[in-house]
KEKE-3310 file (N, C-alpha, C; in steps of 0.2 Angstrom, whole numbers, plus 5000, padded with zeros to 4 digits):
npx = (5024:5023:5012:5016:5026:5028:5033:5034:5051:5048:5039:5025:5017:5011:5012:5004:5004:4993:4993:4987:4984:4998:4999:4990:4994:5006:5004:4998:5008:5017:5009:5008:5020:5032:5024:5019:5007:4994:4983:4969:4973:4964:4955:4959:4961:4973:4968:4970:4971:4984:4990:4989:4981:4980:4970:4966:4966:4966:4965:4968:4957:4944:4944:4959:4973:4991:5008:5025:5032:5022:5007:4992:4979:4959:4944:4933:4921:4926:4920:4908:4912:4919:4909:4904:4911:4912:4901:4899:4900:4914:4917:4925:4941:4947:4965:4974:4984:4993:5005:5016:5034:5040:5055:5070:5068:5060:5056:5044:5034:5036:5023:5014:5015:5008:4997:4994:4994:4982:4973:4974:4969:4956:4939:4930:4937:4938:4954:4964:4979:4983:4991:5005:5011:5023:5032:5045:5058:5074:5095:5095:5086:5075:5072:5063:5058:5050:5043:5036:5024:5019:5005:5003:4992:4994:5007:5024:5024:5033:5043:5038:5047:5053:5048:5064:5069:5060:5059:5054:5054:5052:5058:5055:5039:5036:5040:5033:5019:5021:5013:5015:5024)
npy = (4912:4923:4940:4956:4969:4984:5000:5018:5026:5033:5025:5030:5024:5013:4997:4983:4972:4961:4941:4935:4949:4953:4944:4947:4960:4956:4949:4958:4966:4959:4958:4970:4972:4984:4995:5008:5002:5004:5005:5005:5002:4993:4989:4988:4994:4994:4990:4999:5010:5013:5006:5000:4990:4979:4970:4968:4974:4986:4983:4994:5007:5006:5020:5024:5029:5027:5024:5020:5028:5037:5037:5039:5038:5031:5034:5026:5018:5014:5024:5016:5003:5006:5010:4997:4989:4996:4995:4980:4964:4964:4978:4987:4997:5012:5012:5016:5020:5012:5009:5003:5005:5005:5003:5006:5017:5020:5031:5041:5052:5070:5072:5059:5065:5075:5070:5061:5069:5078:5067:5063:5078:5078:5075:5067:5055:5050:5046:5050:5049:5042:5028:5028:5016:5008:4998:4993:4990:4979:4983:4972:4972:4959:4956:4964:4977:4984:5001:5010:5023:5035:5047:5057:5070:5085:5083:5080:5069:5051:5037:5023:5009:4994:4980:4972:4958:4956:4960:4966:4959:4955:4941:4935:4934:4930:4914:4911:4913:4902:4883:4873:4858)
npz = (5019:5032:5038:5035:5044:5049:5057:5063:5068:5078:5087:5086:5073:5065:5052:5046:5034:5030:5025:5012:5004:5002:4994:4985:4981:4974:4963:4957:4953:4946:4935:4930:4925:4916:4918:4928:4941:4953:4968:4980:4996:5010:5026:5044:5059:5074:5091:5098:5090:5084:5076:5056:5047:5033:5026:5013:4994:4980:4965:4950:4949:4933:4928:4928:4926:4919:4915:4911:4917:4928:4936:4939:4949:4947:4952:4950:4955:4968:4980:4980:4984:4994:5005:5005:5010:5024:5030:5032:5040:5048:5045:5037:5031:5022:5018:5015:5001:4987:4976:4961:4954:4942:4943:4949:4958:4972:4981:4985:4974:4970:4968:4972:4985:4985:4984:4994:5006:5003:5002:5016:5022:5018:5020:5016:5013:5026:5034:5044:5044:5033:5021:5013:5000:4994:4980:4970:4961:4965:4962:4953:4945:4943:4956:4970:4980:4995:5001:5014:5018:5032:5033:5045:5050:5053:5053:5045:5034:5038:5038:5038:5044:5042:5055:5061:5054:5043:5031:5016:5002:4984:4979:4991:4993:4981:4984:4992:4986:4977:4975:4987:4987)
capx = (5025:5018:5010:5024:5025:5033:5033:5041:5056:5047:5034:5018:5011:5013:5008:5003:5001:4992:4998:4984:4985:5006:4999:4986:4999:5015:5002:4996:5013:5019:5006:5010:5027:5036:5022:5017:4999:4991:4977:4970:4973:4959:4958:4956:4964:4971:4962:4974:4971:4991:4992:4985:4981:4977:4967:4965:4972:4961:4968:4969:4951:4946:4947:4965:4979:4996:5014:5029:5034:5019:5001:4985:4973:4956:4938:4928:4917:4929:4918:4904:4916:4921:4905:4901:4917:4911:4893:4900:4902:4921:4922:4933:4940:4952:4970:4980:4986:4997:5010:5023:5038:5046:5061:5073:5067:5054:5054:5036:5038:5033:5012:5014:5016:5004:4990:4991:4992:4977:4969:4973:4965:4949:4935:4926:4940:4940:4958:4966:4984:4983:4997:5009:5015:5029:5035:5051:5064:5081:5096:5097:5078:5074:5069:5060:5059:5045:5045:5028:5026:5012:5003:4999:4986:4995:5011:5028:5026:5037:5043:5036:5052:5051:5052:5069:5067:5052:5061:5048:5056:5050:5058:5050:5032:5036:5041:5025:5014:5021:5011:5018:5024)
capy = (4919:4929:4947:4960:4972:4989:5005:5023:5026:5034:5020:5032:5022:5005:4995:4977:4970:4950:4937:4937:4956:4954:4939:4947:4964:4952:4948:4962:4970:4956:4959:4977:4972:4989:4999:5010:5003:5007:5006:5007:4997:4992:4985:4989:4996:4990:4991:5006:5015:5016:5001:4999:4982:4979:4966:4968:4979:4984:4983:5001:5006:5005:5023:5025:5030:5024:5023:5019:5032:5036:5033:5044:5033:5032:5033:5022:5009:5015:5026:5011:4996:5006:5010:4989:4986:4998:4992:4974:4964:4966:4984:4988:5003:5013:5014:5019:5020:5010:5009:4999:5009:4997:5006:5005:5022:5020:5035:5045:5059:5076:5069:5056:5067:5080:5066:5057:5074:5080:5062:5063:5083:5078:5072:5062:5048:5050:5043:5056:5045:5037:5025:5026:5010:5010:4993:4996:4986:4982:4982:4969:4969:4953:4956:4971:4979:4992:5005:5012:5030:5036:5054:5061:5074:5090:5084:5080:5061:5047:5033:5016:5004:4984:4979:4964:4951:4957:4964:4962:4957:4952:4934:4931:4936:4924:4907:4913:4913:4896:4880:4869:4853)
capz = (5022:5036:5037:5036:5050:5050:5062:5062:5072:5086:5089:5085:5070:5064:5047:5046:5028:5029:5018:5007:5003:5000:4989:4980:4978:4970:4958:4952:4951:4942:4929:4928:4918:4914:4919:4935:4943:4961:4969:4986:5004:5014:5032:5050:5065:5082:5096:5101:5083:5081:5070:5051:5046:5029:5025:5007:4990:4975:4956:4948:4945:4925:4925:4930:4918:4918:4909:4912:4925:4932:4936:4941:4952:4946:4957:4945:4959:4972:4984:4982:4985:5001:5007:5006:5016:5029:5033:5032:5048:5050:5047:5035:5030:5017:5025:5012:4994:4985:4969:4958:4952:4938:4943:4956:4961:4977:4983:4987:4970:4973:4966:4977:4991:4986:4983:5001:5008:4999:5004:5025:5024:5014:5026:5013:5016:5035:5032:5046:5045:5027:5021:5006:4999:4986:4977:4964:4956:4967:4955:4945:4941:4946:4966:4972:4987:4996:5006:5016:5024:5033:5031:5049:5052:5057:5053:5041:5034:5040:5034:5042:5044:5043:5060:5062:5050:5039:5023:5010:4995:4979:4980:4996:4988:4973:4984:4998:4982:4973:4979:4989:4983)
cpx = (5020:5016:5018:5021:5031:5031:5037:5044:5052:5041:5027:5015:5015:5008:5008:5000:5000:4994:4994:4983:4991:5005:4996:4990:5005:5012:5000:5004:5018:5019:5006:5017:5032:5031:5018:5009:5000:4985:4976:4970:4967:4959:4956:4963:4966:4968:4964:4974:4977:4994:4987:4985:4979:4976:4967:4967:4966:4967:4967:4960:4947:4946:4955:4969:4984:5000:5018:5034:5031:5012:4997:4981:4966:4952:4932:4926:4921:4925:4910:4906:4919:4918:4901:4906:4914:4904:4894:4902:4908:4922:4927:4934:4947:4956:4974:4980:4992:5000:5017:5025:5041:5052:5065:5072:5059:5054:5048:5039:5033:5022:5011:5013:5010:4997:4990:4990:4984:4972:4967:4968:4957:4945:4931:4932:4941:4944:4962:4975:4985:4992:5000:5010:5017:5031:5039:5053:5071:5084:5096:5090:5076:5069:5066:5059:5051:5047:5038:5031:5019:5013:5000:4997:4993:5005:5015:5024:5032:5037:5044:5044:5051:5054:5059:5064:5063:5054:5060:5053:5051:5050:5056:5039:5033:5037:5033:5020:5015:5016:5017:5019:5023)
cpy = (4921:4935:4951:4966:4978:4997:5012:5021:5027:5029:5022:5026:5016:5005:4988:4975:4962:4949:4938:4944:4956:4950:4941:4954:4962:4950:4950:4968:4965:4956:4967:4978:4980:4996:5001:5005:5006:5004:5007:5001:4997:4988:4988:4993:4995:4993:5000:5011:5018:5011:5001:4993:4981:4975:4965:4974:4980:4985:4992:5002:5009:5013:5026:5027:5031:5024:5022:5021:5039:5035:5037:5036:5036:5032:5028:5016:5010:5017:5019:5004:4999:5006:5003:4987:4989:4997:4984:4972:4963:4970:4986:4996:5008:5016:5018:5019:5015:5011:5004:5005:5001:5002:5004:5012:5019:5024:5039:5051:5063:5074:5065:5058:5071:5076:5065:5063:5079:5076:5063:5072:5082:5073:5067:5056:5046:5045:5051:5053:5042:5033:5025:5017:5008:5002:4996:4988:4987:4982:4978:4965:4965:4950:4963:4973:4985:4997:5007:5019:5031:5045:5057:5066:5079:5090:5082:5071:5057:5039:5026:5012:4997:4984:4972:4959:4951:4963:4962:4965:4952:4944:4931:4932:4930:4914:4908:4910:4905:4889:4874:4862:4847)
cpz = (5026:5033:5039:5040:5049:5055:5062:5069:5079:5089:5089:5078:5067:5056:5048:5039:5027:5022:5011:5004:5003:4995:4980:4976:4975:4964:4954:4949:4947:4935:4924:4923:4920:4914:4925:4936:4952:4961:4978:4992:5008:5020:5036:5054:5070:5084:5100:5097:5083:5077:5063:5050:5040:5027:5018:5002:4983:4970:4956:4946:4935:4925:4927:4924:4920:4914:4914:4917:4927:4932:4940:4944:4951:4950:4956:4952:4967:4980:4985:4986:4993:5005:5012:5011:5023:5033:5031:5040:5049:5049:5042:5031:5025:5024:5020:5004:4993:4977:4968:4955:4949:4938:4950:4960:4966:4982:4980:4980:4972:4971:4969:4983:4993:4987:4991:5006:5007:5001:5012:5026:5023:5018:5023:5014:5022:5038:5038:5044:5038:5025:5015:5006:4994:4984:4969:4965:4965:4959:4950:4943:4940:4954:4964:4979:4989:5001:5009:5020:5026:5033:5036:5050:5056:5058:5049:5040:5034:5035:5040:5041:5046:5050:5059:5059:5047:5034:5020:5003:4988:4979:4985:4994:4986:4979:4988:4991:4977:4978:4981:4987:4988)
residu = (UNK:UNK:UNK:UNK:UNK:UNK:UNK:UNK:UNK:UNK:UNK:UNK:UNK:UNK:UNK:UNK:UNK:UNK:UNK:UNK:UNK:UNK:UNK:UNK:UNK:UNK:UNK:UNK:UNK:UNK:UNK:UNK:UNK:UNK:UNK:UNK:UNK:UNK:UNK:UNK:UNK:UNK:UNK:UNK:UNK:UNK:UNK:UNK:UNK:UNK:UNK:UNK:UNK:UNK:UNK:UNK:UNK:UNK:UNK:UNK:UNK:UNK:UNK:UNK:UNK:UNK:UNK:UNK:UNK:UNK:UNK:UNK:UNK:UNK:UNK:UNK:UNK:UNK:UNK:UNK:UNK:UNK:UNK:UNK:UNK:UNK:UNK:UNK:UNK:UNK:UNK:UNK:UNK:UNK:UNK:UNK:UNK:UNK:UNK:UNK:UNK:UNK:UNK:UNK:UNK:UNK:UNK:UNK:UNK:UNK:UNK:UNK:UNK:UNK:UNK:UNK:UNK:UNK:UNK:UNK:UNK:UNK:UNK:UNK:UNK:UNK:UNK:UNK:UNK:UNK:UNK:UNK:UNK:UNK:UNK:UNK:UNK:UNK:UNK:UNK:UNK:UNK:UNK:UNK:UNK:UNK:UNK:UNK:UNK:UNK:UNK:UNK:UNK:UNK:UNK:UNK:UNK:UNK:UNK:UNK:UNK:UNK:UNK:UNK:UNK:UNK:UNK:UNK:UNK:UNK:UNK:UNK:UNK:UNK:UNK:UNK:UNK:UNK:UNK:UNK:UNK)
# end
């Protein structure tokens, strides 16, 4: 499996999630069972700062708190662990947030909306644009699907759309992550 690529309708912002960062997010939502996690997206920017690129995903941090239909993101090692990415020689940088819904619900809930909103105004993450990214259940609880939005500065959030041929399902994760025979 490639990086999955998605973009709003009006072609202002783009997301790019690498294979290893869709590899390392199938396997923590694997492990999450019947229970929400999250955590956060890490990565770069194009050259034209209209695309997110995310390189990497953290686990929920230990203080995080979780159930079944929902989930608070902790800080615990967070503001250190970004700090190292960002004095590292690739630069990396917080782009976004992420969550599993063990439901077939993957719409943003009202705390979800108010957190990334909260996150793009607040200067200590110098996230003006931050990225939601939703993984659920489709129906017959077996596949999953995501959804991603972004949170711009100054204005409503939108919702990033797979471009043609890059509908990220769970059973493409799952063969991507099996070894090859």
């Amino acid at each position: 499996m490639t990086s999955w690529a998605a973009r709003t309708n009006d072609g202002s912002y783009g997301l790019v999630i690498e294979t290893d960062a869709l590899r390392e997010l199938d396997s923590m939502c694997a492990a999450a069972g019947d229970i929400e996690t999250g955590g956060v997206l890490v990565g770069q920017y194009s050259t034209n700062l209209v695309t997110a690129i995310v390189l990497e995903v953290t686990a929920p941090p230990s203080d995080s708190r979780q159930g079944p239909s929902w989930f608070n993101r902790g800080v615990a090692g967070l503001r250190e662990m970004l700090h190292r990415r960002w004095r590292s020689k690739e630069r990396r940088y917080y782009v976004g947030e992420w969550h599993f819904h063990p439901s077939t619900d993957i719409e943003p809930s009202s705390h979800d909306i108010a957190q990334m909103y909260k996150i793009r105004d607040d200067l200590n993450y110098h996230c003006s644009e931050p990225v939601l990214l939703i993984f659920g259940r489709l129906g017959d609880g077996h596949k999953r699907a995501a959804r991603a939005f972004v949170f711009p500065h100054g204005d409503r959030y939108m919702e990033l759309v797979p471009l043609p041929n890059n509908r990220l399902q769970w059973t493409s994760l799952m063969r991507a992550a099996e070894p090859e025979r």
